[in-house]
ROMITI-462420 format. One record per residue (C-alpha): x, y, z; residue in one letter. Coordinates in nm, 3 decimals, decimal comma, padded with zeros to 5 digits. Layout:
<recs>
<rec><xx>X</xx><yy>Y</yy><zz>Z</zz><residuo>A</residuo></rec>
...
</recs>
This chain:
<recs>
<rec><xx>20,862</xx><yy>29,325</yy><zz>-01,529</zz><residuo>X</residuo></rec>
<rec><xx>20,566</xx><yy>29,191</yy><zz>-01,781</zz><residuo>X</residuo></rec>
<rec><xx>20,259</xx><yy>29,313</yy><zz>-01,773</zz><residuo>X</residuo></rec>
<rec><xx>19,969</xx><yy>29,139</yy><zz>-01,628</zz><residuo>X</residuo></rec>
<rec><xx>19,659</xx><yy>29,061</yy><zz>-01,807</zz><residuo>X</residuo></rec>
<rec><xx>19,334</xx><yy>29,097</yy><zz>-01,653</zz><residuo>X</residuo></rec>
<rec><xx>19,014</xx><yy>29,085</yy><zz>-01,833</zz><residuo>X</residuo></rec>
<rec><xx>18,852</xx><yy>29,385</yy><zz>-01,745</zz><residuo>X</residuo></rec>
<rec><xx>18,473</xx><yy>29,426</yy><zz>-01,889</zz><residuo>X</residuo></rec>
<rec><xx>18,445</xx><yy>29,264</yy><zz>-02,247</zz><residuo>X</residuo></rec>
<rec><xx>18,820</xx><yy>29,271</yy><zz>-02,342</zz><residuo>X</residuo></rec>
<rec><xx>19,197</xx><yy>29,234</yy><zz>-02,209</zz><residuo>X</residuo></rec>
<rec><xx>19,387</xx><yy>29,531</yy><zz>-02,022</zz><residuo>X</residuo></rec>
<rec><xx>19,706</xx><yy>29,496</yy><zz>-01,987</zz><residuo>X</residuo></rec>
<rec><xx>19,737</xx><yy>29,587</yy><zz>-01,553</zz><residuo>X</residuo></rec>
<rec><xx>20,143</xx><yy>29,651</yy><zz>-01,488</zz><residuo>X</residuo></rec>
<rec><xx>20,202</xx><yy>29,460</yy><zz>-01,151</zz><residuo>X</residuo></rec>
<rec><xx>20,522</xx><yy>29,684</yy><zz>-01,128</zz><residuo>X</residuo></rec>
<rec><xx>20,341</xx><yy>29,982</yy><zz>-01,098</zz><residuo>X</residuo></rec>
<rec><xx>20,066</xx><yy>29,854</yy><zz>-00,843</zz><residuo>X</residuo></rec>
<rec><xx>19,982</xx><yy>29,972</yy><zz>-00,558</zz><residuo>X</residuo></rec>
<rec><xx>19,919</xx><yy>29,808</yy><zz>-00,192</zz><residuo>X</residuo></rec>
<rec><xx>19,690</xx><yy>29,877</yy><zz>00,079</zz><residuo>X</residuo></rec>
<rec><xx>19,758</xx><yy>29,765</yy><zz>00,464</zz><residuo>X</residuo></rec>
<rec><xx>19,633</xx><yy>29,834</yy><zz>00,774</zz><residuo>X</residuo></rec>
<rec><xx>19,505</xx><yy>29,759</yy><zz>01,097</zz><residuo>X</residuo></rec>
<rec><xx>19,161</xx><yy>29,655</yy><zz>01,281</zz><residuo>X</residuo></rec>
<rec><xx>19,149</xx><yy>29,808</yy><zz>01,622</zz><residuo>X</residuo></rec>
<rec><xx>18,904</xx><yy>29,741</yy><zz>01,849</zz><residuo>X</residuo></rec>
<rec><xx>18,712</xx><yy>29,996</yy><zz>02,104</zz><residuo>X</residuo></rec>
<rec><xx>18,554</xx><yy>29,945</yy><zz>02,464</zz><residuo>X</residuo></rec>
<rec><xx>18,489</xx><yy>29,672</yy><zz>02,653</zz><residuo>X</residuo></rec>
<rec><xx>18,533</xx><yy>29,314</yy><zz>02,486</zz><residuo>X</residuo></rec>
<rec><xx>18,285</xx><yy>29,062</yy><zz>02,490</zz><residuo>X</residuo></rec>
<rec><xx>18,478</xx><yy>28,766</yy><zz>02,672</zz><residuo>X</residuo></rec>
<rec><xx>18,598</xx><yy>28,421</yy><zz>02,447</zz><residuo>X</residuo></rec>
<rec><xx>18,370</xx><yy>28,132</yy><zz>02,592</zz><residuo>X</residuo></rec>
<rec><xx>18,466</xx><yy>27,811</yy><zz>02,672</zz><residuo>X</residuo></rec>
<rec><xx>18,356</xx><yy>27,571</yy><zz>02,444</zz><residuo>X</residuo></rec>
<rec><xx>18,231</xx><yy>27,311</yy><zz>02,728</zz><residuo>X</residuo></rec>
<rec><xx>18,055</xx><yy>27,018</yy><zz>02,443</zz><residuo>X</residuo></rec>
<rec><xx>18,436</xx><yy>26,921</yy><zz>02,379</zz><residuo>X</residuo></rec>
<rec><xx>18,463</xx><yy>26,678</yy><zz>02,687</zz><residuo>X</residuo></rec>
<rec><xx>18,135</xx><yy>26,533</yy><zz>02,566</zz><residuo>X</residuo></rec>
<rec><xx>18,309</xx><yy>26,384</yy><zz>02,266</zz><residuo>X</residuo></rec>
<rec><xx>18,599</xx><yy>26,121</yy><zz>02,309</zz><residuo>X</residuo></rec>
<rec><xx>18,815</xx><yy>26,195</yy><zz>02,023</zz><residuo>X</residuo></rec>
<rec><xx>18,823</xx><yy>26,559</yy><zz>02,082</zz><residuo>X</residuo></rec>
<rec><xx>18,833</xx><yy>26,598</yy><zz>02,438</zz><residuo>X</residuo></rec>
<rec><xx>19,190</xx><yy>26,394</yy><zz>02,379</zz><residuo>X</residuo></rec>
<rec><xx>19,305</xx><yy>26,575</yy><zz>02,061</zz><residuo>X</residuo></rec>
<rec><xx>19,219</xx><yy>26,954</yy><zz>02,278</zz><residuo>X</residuo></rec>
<rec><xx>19,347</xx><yy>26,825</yy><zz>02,600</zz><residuo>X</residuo></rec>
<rec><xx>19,575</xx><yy>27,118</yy><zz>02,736</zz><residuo>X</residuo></rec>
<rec><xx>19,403</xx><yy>27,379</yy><zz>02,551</zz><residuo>X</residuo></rec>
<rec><xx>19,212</xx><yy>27,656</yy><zz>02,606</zz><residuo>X</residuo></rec>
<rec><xx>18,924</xx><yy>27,551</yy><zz>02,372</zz><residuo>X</residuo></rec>
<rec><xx>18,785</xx><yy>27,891</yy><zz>02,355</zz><residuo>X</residuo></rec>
<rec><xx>18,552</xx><yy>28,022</yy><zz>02,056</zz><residuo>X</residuo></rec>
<rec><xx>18,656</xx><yy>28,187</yy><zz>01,760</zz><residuo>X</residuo></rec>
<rec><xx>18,394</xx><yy>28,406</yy><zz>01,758</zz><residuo>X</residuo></rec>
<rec><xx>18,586</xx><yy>28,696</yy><zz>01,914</zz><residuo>X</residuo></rec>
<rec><xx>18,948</xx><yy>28,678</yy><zz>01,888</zz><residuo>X</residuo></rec>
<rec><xx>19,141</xx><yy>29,000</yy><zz>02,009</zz><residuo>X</residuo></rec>
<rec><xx>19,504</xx><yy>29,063</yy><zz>01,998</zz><residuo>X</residuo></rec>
<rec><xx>19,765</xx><yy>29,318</yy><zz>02,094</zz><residuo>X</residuo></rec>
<rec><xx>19,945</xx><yy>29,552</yy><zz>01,898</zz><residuo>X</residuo></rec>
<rec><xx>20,147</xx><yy>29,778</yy><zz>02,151</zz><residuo>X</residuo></rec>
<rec><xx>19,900</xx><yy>29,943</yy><zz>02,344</zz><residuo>X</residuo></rec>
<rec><xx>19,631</xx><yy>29,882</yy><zz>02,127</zz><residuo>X</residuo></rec>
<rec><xx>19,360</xx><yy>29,637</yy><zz>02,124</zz><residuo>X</residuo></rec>
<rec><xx>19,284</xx><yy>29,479</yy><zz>01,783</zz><residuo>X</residuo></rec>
<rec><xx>19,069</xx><yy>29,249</yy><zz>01,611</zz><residuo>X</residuo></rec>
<rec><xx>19,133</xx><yy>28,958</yy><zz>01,417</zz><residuo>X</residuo></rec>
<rec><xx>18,916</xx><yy>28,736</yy><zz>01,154</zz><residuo>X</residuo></rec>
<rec><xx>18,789</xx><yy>29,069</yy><zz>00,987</zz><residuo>X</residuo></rec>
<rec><xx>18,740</xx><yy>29,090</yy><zz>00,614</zz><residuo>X</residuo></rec>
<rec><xx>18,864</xx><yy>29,359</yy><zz>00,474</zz><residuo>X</residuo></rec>
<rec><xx>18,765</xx><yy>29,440</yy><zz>00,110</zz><residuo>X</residuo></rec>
<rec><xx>18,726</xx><yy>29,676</yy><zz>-00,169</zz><residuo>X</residuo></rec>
<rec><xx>18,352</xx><yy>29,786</yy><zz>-00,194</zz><residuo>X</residuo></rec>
<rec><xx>18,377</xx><yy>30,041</yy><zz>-00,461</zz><residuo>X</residuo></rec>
<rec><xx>18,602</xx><yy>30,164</yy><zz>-00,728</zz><residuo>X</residuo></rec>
<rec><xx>18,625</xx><yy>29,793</yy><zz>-00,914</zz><residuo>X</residuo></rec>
<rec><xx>18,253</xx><yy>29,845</yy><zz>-01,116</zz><residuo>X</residuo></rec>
<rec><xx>18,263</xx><yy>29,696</yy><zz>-01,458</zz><residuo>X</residuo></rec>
<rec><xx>18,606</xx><yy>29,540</yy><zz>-01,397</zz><residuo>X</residuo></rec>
<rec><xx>18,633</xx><yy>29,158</yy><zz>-01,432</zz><residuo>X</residuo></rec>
<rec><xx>18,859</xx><yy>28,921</yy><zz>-01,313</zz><residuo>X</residuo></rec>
<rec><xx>18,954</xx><yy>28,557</yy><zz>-01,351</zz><residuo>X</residuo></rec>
<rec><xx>18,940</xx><yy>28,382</yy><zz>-01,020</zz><residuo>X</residuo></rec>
<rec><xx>19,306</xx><yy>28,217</yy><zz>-00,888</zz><residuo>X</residuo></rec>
<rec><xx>19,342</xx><yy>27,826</yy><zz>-00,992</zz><residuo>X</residuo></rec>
<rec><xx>19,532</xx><yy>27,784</yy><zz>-00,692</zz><residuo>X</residuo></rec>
<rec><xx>19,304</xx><yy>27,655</yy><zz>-00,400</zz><residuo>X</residuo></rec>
<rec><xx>19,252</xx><yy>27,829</yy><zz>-00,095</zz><residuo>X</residuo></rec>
<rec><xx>19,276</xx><yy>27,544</yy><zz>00,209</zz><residuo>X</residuo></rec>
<rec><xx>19,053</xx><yy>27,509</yy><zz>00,468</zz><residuo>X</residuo></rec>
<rec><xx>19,142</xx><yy>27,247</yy><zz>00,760</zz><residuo>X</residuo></rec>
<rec><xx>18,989</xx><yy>27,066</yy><zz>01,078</zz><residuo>X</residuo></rec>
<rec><xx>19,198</xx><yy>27,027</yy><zz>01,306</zz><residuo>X</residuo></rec>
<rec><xx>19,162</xx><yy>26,932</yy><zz>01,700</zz><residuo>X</residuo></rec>
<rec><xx>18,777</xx><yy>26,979</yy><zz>01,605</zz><residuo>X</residuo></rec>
<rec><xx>18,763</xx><yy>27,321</yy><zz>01,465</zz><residuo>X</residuo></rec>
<rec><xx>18,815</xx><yy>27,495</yy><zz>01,195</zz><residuo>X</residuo></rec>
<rec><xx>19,131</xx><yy>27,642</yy><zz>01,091</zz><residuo>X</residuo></rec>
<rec><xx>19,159</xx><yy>27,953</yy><zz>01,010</zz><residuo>X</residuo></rec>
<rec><xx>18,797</xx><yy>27,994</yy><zz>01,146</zz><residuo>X</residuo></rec>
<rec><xx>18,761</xx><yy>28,284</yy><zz>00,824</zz><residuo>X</residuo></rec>
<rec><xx>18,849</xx><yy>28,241</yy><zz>00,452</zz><residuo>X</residuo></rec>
<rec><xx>18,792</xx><yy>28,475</yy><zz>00,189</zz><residuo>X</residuo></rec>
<rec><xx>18,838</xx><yy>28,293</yy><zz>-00,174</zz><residuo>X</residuo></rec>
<rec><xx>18,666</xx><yy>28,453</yy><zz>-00,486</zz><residuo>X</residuo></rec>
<rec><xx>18,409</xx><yy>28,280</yy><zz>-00,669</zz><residuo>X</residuo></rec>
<rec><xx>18,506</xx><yy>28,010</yy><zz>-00,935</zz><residuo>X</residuo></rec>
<rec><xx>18,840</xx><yy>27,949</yy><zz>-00,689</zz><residuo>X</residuo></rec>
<rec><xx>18,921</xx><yy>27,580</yy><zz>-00,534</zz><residuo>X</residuo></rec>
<rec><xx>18,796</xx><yy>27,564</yy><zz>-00,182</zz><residuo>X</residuo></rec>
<rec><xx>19,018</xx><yy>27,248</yy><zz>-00,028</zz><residuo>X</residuo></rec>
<rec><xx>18,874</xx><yy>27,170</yy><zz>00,292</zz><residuo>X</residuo></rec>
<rec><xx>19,068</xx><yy>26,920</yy><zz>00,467</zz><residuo>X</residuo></rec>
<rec><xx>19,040</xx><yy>26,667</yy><zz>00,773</zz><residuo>X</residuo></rec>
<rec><xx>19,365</xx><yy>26,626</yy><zz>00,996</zz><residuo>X</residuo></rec>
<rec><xx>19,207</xx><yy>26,450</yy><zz>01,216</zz><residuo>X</residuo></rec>
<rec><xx>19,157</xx><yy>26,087</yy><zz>01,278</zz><residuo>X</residuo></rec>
<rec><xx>18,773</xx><yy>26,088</yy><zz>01,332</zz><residuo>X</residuo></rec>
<rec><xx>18,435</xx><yy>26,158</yy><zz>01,123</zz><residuo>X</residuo></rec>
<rec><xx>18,384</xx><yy>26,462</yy><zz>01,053</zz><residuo>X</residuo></rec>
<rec><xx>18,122</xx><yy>26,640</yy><zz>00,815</zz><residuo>X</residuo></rec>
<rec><xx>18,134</xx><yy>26,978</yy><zz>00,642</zz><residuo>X</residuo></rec>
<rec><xx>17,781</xx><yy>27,119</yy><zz>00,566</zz><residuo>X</residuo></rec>
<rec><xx>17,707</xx><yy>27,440</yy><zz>00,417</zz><residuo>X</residuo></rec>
<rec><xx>17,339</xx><yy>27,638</yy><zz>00,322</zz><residuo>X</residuo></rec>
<rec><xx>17,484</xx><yy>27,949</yy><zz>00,173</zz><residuo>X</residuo></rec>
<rec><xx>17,154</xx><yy>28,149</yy><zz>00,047</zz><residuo>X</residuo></rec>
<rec><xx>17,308</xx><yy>28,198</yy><zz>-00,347</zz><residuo>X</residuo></rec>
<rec><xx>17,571</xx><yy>27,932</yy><zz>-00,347</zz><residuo>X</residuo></rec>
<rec><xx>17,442</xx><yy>27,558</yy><zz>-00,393</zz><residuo>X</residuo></rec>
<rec><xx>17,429</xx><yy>27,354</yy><zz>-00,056</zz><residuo>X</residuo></rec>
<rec><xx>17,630</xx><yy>27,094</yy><zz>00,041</zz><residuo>X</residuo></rec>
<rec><xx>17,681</xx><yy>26,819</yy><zz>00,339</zz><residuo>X</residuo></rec>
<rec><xx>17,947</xx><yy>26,600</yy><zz>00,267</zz><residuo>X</residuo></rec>
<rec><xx>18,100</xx><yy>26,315</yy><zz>00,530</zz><residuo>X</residuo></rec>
<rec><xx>18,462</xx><yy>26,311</yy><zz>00,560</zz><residuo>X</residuo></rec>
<rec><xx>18,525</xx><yy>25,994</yy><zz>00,801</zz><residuo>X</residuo></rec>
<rec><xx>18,899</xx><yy>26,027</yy><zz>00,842</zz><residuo>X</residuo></rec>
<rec><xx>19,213</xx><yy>26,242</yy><zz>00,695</zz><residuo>X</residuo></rec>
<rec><xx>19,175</xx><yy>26,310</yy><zz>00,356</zz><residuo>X</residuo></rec>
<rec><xx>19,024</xx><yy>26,622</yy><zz>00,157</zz><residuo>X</residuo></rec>
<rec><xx>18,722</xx><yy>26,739</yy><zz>-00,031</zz><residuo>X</residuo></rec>
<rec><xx>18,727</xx><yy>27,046</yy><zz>-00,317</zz><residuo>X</residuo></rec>
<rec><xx>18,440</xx><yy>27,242</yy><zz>-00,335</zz><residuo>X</residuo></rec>
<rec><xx>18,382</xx><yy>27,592</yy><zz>-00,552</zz><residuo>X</residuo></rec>
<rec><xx>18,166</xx><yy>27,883</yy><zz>-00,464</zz><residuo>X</residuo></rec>
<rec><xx>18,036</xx><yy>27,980</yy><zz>-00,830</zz><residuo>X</residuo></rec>
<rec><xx>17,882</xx><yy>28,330</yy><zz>-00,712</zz><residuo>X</residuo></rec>
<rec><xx>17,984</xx><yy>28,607</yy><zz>-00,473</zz><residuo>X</residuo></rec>
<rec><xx>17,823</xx><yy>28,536</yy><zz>-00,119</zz><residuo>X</residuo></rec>
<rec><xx>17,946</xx><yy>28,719</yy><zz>00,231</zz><residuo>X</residuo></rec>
<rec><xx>17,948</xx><yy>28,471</yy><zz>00,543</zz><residuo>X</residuo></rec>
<rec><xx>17,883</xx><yy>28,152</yy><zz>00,426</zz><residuo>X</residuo></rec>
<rec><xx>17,915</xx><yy>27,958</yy><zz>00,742</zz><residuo>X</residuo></rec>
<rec><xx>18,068</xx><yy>27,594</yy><zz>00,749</zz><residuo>X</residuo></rec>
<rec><xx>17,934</xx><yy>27,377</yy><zz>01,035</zz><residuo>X</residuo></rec>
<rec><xx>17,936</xx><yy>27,007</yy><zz>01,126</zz><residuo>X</residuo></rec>
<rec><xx>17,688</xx><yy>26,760</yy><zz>01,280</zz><residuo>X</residuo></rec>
<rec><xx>17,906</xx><yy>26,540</yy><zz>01,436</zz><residuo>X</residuo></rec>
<rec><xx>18,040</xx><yy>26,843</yy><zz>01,682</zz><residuo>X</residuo></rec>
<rec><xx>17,788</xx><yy>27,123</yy><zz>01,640</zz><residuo>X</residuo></rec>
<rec><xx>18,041</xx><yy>27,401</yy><zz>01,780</zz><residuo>X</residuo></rec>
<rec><xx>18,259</xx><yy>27,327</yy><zz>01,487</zz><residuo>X</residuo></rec>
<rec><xx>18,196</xx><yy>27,654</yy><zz>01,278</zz><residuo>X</residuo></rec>
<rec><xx>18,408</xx><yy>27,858</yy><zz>01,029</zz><residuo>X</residuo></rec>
<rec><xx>18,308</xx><yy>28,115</yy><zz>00,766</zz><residuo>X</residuo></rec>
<rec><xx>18,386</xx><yy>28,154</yy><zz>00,426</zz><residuo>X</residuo></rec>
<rec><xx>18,349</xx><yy>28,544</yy><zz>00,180</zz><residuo>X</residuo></rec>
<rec><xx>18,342</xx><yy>28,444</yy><zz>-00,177</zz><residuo>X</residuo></rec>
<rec><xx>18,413</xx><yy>28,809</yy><zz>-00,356</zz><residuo>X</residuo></rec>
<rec><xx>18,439</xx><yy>28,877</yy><zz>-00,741</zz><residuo>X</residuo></rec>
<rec><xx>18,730</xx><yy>29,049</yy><zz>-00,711</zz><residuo>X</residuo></rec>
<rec><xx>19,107</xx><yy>28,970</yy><zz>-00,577</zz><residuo>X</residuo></rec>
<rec><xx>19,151</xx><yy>29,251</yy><zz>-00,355</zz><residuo>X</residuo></rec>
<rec><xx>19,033</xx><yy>29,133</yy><zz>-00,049</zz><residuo>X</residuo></rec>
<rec><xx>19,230</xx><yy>28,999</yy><zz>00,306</zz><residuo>X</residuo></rec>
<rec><xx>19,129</xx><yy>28,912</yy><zz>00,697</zz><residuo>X</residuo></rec>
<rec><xx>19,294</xx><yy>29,059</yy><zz>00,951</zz><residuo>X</residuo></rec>
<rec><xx>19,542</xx><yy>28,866</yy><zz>01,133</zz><residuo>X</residuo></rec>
<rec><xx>19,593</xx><yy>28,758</yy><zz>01,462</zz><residuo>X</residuo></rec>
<rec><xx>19,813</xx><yy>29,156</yy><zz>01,537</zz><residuo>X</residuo></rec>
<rec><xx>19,514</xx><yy>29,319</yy><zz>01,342</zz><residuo>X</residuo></rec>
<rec><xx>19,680</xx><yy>29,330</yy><zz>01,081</zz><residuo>X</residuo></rec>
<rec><xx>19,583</xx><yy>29,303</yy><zz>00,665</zz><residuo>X</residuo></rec>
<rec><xx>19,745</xx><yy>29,390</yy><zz>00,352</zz><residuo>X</residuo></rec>
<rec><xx>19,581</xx><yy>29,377</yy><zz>-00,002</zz><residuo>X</residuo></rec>
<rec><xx>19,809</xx><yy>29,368</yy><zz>-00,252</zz><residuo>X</residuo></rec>
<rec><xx>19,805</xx><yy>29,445</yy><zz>-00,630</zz><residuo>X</residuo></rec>
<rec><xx>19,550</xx><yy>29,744</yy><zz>-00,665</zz><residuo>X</residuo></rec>
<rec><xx>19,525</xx><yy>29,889</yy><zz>-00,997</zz><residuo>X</residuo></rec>
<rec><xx>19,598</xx><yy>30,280</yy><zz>-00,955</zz><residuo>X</residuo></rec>
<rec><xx>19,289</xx><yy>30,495</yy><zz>-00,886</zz><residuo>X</residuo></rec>
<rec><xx>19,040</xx><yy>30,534</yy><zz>-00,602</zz><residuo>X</residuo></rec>
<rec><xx>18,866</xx><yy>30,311</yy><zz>-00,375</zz><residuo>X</residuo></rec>
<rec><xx>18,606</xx><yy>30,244</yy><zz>-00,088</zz><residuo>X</residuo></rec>
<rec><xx>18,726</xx><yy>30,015</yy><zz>00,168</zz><residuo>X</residuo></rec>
<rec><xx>18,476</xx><yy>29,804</yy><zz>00,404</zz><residuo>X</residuo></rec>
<rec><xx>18,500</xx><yy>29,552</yy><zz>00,662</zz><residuo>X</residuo></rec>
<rec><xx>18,293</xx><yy>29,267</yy><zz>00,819</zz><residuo>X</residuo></rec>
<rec><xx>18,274</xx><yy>29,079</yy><zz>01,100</zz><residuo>X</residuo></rec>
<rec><xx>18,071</xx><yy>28,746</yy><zz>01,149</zz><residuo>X</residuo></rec>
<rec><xx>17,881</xx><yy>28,940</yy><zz>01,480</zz><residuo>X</residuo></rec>
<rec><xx>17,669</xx><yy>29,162</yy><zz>01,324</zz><residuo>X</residuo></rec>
<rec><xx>17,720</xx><yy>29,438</yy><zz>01,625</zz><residuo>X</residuo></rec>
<rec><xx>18,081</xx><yy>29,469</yy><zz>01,523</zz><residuo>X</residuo></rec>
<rec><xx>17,981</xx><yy>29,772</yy><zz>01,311</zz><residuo>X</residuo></rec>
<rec><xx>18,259</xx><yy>29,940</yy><zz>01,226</zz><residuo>X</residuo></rec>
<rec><xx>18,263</xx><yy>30,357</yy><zz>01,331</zz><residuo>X</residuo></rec>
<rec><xx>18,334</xx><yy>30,408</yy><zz>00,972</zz><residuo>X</residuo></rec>
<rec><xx>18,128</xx><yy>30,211</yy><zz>00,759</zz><residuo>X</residuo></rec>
<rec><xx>18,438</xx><yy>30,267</yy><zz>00,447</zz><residuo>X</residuo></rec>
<rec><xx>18,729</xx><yy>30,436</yy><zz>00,443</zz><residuo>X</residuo></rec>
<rec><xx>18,816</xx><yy>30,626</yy><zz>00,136</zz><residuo>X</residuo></rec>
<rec><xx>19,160</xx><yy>30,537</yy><zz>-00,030</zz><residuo>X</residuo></rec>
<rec><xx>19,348</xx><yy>30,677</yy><zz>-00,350</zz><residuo>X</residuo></rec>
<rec><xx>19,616</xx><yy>30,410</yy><zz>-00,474</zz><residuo>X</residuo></rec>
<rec><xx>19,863</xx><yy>30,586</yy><zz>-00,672</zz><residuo>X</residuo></rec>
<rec><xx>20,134</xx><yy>30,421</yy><zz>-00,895</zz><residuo>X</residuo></rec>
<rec><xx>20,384</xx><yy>30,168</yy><zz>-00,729</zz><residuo>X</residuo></rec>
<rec><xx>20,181</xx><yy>30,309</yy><zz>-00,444</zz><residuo>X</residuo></rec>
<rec><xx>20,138</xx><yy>30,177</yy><zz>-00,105</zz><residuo>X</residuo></rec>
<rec><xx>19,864</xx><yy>30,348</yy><zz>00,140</zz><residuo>X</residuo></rec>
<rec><xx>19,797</xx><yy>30,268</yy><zz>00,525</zz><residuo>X</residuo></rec>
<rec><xx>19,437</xx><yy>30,258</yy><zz>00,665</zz><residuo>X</residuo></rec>
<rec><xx>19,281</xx><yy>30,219</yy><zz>01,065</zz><residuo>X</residuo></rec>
<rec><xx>18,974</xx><yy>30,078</yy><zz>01,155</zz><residuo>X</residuo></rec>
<rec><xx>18,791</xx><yy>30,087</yy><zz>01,473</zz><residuo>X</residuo></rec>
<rec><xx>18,549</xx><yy>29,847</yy><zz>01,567</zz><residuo>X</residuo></rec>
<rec><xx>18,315</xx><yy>29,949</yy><zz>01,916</zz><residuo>X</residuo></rec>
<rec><xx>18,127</xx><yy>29,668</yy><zz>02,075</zz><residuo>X</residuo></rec>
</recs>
C-alpha cells in the first residue's frame, strides 16, 4: 500500500496508512438518566405536526441506548486532545452533510475539521433557516425556503457550535470543528471508532453538549502501536 502524505509542521511526512493504528470504544453511561422530553411546540406548527405525526418527537438532548446490559450514550465526541502538537493536517474536500428533516436536525452532532465543506441540507417541503453565532467562527443566518442545500465552512477550530432555526425554535443541532482528523461521535450502541492514528501515544477526551455530562475520567491515556488497534470505556455519571 502507498504511503500517505500528511503535512506535518513546515514540511511533508510520509504517514503509512498500512501500518496505522485504530482506536474504538464505547460511551457508557452511569446512574439515573435524565428523561427525553417531549417536544410539545411541534403541534403548534402545521407542516411539522404532519411530517412528525406518529412519532415520538422527543429531544436529542439525551439520547441513551443499550448495549447488553449496559446503558450507553450516544452524540458524544470523542477526540484526540494530546499527542498531535505541532502536527498539521489538510482538512477532507469531501463535505460532511448535515440535514433537516421532519423539523430537526439530523444527526443532531457533527464533528467536521476546520477548512472542510459543511452541506446542510433541507428535506423538507417548508421554510426553514439555519443560524449559527459560533464565538471564533463567523456568524451566519441563512433562509432555506424549500429542499435544496447550502455549503458553509468553519475556517477555525470551535467545540459546540450550535445550529438553531427561527422558524421552529426547538430545531437545534451541534457542530465540533477540530484541526485534526482523528475525531468520531458515539453512535446510537455507544459506540465510536477513530481510525488512522499515526503510531505513538495519545490523550483521549470526550464532550457532551450538557455540560454536567462530565466524564469520571476527564482522558483516557492510549498508546497506538503499528497496524495497531486499541479499545477504550468511558463512563459518563449524571
Amino acid at each position: 500500500m502507498k504511503p500517505v502524505c500528511l503535512l506535518l509542521g513546515f514540511g511533508l511526512v510520509l504517514v503509512n496508512v498500512a501500518t496505522a493504528g485504530n482506536l474504538s470504544g464505547i460511551v457508557k453511561f452511569h446512574g439515573n438518566k435524565p428523561d427525553r422530553k417531549s417536544i410539545t411546540e411541534i403541534a403548534a406548527n402545521a407542516f411539522c405536526k404532519e411530517a412528525c405525526a406518529g412519532k415520538t418527537n422527543l429531544s436529542e438532548r439525551f439520547v441513551y441506548g443499550r448495549n447488553g446490559d449496559d446503558d450507553v450514550l450516544a452524540n458524544v465526541l470523542v477526540y484526540v486532545s494530546k499527542g498531535l502538537e505541532g502536527k498539521k493536517f489538510d482538512p477532507p474536500k469531501q463535505a460532511v452533510v448535515l440535514d433537516q428533516v421532519n423539523c430537526a436536525y439530523t444527526p443532531h452532532v457533527v464533528a467536521i475539521m476546520a477548512g472542510q465543506p459543511l452541506e446542510i441540507h433541507n428535506s423538507d417541503a417548508t421554510l426553514h433557516n439555519v443560524m449559527a453565532q459560533p464565538t471564533i467562527n463567523k456568524s451566519f443566518n441563512e433562509g432555506m425556503p424549500g429542499v435544496g442545500k447550502i455549503t458553509k465552512v468553519f475556517d477555525k477550530p470551535e467545540f459546540s457550535v450550535a445550529l438553531r432555526c427561527f422558524m421552529h425554535p426547538w430545531m437545534l443541532g451541534y457542530v465540533h470543528v477540530l484541526d485534526h482528523p482523528f475525531y468520531a461521535v458515539s453512535g446510537p450502541d455507544g459506540s465510536f471508532e477513530i481510525k488512522g492514528l499515526p503510531p505513538g501515544e495519545y490523550e483521549i477526551s470526550v464532550l457532551h453538549e450538557y455540560s454536567r455530562f462530565a466524564p469520571e475520567k476527564p482522558t483516557v491515556s492510549v498508546k497506538v502501536g503499528q497496524d495497531d488497534t486499541q479499545k477504550t470505556e468511558f463512563g459518563v455519571p449524571p
